[in-house]
N, C-alpha and C positions, 0 to 999 in steps of 0.2 A: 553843123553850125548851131542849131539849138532855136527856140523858139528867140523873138527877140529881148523877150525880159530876158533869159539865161545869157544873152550879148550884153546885154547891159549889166545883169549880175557879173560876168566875166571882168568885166571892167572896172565896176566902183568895189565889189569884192575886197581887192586887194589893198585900196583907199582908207577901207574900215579896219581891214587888219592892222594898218600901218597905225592907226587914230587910236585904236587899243593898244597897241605893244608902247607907243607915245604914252598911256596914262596905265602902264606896269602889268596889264595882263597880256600873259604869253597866247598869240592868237593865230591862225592859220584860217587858210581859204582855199576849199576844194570847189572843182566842177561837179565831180565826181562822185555821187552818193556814197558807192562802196569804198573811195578812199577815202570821207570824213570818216566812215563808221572802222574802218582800219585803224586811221590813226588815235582816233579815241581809244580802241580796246589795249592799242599799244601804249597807251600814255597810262596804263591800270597796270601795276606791280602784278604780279600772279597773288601776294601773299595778302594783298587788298581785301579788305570788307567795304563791298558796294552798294549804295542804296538811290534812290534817286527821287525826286519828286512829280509831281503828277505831270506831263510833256506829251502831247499829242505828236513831237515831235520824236521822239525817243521810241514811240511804237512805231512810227510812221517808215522807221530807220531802222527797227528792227533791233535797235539796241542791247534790249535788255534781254531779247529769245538768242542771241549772241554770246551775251556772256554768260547765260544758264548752259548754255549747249560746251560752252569752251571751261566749264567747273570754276569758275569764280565763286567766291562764297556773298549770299546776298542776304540783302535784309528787305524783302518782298512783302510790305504791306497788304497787297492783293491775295498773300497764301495764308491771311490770320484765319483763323477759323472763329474768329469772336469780333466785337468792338473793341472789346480791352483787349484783346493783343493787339489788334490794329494800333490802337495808340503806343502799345509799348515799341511796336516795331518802328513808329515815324518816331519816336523820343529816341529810340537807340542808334535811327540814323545820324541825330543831331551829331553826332560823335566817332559817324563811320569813316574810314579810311579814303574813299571816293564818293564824291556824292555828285550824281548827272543831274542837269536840270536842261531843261528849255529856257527861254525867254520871250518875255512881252513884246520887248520893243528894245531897239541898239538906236543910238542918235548916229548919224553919221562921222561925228566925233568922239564914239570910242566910248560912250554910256549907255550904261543898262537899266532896264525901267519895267520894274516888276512890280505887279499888284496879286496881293493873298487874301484870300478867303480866314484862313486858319493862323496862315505866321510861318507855317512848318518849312516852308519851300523859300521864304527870301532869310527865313535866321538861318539855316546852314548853308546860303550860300555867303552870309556876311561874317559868321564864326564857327567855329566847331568844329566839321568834317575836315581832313589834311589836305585836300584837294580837291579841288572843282569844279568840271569838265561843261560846259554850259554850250549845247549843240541846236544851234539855230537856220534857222531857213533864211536866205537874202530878204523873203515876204517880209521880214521880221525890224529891215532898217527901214530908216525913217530919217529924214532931210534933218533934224535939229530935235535939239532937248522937249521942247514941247510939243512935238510933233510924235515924237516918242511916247509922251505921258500921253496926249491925247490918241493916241493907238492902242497903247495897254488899257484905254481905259475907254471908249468906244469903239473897239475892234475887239480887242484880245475877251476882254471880259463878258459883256454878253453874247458872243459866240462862245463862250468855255461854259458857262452857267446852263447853256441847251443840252449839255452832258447828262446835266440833273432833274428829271422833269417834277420830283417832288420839291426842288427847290420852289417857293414859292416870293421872287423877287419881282418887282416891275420888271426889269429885263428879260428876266425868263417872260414875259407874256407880251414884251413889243421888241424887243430886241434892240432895244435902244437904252441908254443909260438914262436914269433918272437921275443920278445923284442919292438915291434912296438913302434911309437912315431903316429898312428894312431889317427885321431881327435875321432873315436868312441869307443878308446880304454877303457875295463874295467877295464887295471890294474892302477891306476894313485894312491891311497893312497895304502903303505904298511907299517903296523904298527906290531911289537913284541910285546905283553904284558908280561915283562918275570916278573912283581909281581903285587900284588895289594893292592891297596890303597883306600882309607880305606879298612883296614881286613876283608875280609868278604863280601864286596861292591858284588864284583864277583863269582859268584856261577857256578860250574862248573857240568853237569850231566852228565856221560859217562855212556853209552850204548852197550852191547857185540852184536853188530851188524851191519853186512855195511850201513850206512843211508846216503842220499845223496852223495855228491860226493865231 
């Protein structure tokens, strides 16, 4: 039967996939960990260039040691042996063939609400890469649009910031959002995806389970 959240994911699950494929993204709902991460690797052509951005959930799920293991060809910011390749490899993801993300926060009506540090991670999921596999935890919906923003933006964000101990933000030292105008602050882009364009561009994989944060 599953703990009682995973009964109630089971249930509103399918509610949210319905509320996304209504505003044009192709969306699915597993119980199942290892058949979201099935269906994801099946939705990646073999002849793909795959890149992704930073997802606690994507490790969590084992994603990415998936598609190394299975010869996909990746663009692996984590293997630069520099800064400046680092950046060359997030710039050439802009333009990669699949590009995996996580998310902030889903509204229960089928939007997404992502907040960036850099840009990198919500501009390829709004243009650029040919497709965009965005693999989220049930933890991840949220009753209404504002409810969403205020999750990506008092949940999501200073728990993502404790990644960084050199970052030096108010959040990183109370764990609470200030609102900061901090120089090292991560929340600087906040973008709603509340449809998408081209139909289908955006692929959405929900998961009856807490993943990431």
């Amino acid at each position: 039967m599953g703990t009682f959240a995973e009964q109630r994911y089971s249930k509103l699950g399918p509610k949210v996939v319905n509320a996304l494929k209504a505003r044009l993204f192709d969306a699915w709902y597993f119980d199942d960990p290892a058949e979201a991460v099935d269906t994801v690797v099946s939705l990646i052509p073999r002849d793909h260039v795959v890149s992704w951005g930073g997802s606690m959930t994507l490790v969590d799920l084992g994603v990415q040691k998936r598609l190394a293991d299975e010869g996909f060809a990746l663009l692996d910011r984590d293997k630069a042996a520099s800064q400046e390749e680092r950046a060359q490899i997030m710039r050439k993801a802009m333009i990669c063939d699949t590009y995996l993300t996580g998310t902030n926060a889903i509204s229960q009506d089928g939007q997404l609400v992502n907040i960036d540090g850099f840009g990198n991670r919500v501009a390829a999921m709004i243009y650029g890469p040919g497709q965009v596999i965005v693999v989220a935890g049930m933890n991840k919906v949220a009753a209404t649009l504002p409810d969403a923003v205020a999750r990506a933006r008092n949940l999501a964000a200073p728990t993502n910031v404790q990644r960084f101990a050199a970052v030096k933000s108010p959040c990183n030292e109370t764990g609470s959002c200030a609102d900061c105008m901090s120089a090292e602050s991560i929340c600087n882009y906040f973008v709603t995806i509340r449809s998408c364009r081209p139909a289908g561009r955006i692929k959405v994989v929900l998961v009856g389970r807490d993943l990431g944060f």
